[in-house]
N, C-alpha and C positions, 0 to 999 in steps of 0.2 A: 238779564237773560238767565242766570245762572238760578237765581231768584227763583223765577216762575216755574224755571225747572224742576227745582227739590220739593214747590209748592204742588206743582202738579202728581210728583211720582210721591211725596205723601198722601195725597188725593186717592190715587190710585190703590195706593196701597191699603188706606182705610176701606175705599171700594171692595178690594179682593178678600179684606179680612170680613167686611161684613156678609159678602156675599156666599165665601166659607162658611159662617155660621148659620147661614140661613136654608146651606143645603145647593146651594144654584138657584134657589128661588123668588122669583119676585113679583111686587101687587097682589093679585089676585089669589094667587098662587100660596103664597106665602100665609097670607091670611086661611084660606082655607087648609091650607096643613094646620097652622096654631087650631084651627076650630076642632080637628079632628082628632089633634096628641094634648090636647086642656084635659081630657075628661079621663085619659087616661094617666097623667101625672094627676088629676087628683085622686084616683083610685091606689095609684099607688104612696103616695103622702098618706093618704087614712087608712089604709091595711095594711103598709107595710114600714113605712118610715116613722109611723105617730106608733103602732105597737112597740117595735124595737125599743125606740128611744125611752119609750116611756116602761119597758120590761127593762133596760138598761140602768134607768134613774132608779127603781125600785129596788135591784137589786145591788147598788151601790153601797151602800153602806156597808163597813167593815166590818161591824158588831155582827151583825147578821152571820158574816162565815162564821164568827166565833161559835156563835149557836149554834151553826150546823154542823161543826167539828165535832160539839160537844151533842149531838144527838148519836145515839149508839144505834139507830135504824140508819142512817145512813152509810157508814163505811160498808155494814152487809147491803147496803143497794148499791154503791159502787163494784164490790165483786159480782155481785148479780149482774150486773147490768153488761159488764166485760165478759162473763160467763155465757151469757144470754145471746151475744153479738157474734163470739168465736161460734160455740157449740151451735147453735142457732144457723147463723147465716152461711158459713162452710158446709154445713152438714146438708142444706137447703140446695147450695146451687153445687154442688157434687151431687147429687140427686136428680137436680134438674138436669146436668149433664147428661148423664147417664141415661135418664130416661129419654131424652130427648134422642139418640143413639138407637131405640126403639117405634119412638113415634115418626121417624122421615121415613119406616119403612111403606112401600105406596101399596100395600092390601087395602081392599074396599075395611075390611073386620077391625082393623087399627087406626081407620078413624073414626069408627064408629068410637072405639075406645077412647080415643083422644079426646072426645066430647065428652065422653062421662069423664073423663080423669079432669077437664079443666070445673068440673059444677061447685068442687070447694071455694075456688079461686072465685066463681062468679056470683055466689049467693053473696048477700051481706053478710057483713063479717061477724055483728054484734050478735045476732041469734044464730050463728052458728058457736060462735062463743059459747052463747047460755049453755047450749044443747051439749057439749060437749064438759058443761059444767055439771050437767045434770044428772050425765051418765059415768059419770064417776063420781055423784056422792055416794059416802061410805056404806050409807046404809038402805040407800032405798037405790041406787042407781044401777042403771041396766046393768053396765060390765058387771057388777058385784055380783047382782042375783043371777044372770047369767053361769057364774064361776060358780054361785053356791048349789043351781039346780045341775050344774056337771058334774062337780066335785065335792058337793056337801064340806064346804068351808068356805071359810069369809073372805073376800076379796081383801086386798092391801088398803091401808086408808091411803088413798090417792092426792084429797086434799088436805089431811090433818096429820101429815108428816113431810117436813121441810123440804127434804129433797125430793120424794115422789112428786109432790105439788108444782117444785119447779122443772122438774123429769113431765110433768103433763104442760108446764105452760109451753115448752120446748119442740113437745110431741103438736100443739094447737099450729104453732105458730109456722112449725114446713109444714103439715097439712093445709093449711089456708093456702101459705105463699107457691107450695114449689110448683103446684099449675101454670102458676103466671110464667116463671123462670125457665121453668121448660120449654114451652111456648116462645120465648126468646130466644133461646139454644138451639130451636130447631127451624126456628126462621135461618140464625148464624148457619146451621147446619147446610139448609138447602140456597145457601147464598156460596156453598163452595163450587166450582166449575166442577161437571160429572168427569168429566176427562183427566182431571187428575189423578181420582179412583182408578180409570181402567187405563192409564200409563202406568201407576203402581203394580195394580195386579197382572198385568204384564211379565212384569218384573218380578212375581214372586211375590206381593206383598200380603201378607196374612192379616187376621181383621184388626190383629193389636197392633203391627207396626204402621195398619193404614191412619189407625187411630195416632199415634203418637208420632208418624213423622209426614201427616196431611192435613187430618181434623186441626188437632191439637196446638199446631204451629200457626193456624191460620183463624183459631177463635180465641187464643190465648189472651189480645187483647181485649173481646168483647166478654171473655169470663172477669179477664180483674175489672171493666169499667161496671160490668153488673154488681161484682165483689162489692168493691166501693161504692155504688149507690143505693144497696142494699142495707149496705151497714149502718147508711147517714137517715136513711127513712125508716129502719127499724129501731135506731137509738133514741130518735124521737114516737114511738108509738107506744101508746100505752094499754090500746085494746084487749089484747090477749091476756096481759096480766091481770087488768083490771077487771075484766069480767070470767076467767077461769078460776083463782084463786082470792082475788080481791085485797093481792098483798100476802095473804095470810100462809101457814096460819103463824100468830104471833108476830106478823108485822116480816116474815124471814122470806120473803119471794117479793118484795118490792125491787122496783129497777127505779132511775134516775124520774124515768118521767111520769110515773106511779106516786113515785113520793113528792114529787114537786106537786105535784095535782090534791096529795093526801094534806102538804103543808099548806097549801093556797087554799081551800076550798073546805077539807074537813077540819082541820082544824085555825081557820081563820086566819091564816099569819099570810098574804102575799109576799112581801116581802123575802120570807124565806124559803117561799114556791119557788118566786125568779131565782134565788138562790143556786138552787138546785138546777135549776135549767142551766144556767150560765157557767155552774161548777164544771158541765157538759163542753164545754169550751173549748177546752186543750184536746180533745179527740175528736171534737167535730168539727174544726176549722183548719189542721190538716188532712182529712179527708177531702173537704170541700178544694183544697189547694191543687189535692193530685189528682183527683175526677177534674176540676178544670184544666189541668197538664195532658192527661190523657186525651179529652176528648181534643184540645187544641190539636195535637197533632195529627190529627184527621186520620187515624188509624182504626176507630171502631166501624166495622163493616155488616150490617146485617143482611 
């Protein structure tokens, strides 16, 4: 008797385990979920787990970093690319803050505004690139001759000195993005209860203390998860560099994912393209840690 007991509540219990794995489902059932999550584990097998592995194996070999220590374009795209991210992505969504503090005011005339301020953000990105490449080359480009027909002198070389060049990929790069960011900030904005505002000002509260002890307190989390996912999609973008300055000049405005792109592709080396991607490692996989901490704790509220 004892027997049949332990025999059946092993029974049982493979029952519950298999029926755990399967979801609660069964026959029919069961079958038509596999037919429906197949095609999606093979999409994700061949774009996303066969790239990885196989940018992984490539850029495995040791000799490799060696080379790329020893390449003197890379240490300046690691300060670039950290320069790019502070200067770049703060300066971006303080901006968007900000603006955004302008655009929830409900005039018909401000949204009309709102719509032209977001048209950077919705063109493509790549010919607004150009256009913005074009208009600062040195010698023929609109700003220049604009300054020469004002002031009878020659504009700055914009692209053919190191710092202006990367002072213009910086300049591309919140123009493009802070539309979008803003846009965000003032969704955050109009998601705070009005009643808070006019309990405050009730009380006396003036536009900065409404700011700092109502806005501020109550978007704080939604700035730093923008913070951080700003930073992990701009660390990998290479557009703006690659089509405003194209690196240059001398190779002194490349970022990490300019030069992975310059070693894989212009100069043949894969190898030491993955390289460079994966030297990315240490900065973008605690980002990716605390963006998943944050949003776990169900604190961003738009």
């Amino acid at each position: 008797m004892s027997v049949s007991t332990t025999f059946d509540l092993a029974a049982n219990t493979r029952r519950k385990t298999k029926s755990k794995w399967r979801g609660g489902l069964l026959g029919k059932d069961y079958l038509w979920a596999l037919a429906f999550i197949t095609p999606y584990i093979c999409i994700v097998l061949a774009f996303v787990i066969y790239p990885v592995a196989y940018g992984l194996w490539l850029g495995s070999d040791i000799n490799t970093y060696r080379m790329l220590l020893e390449d003197p374009v890379y240490p300046r795209a690691v300060v670039n690319t950290l320069l790019y991210l502070a200067i770049g992505v703060n300066l971006k969504l303080f901006l968007a803050l900000m603006l955004s503090g302008f655009f929830v005011r409900r005039e018909w005339w401000v949204r009309i505004l709102l719509l032209i301020f977001m048209l950077p953000w919705a063109v493509p990105a790549i010919p607004g690139y150009i256009s913005i490449h074009w208009m600062l080359n040195g010698q023929w480009g609109l700003i220049n001759n604009v300054i020469w027909e004002l002031f009878q002198t020659d504009g700055p070389p914009w692209l053919d000195e190191a710092n202006f060049a990367f002072g213009s990929i910086i300049y591309a790069y919140i123009w493009k993005w802070t539309p979008f960011w803003t846009l965000i900030f003032v969704a955050g904005r109009l998601a705070i209860p009005r009643e808070l505002y006019e309990a405050a000002e009730v009380d006396g509260a003036t536009k900065m203390t409404l700011f700092t002890n109502v806005t501020w307190p109550l978007m704080a989390n939604l700035y730093i998860v923008c913070t951080l996912l700003s930073t992990i999609w701009s660390l990998g973008d290479f557009n703006v560099v690659r089509f405003i300055s194209g690196g240059g000049p001398a190779l002194s405005t490349h970022v990490l994912a300019t030069l992975g792109i310059r070693n894989a592709f212009e100069l043949g080396n894969p190898s030491m393209g993955m390289a460079v991607v994966i030297s990315a490692m240490p900065l973008l996989i605690p980002l990716v840690v605390l963006l998943m901490r944050r949003l776990s704790k169900g604190e961003v509220q738009i």
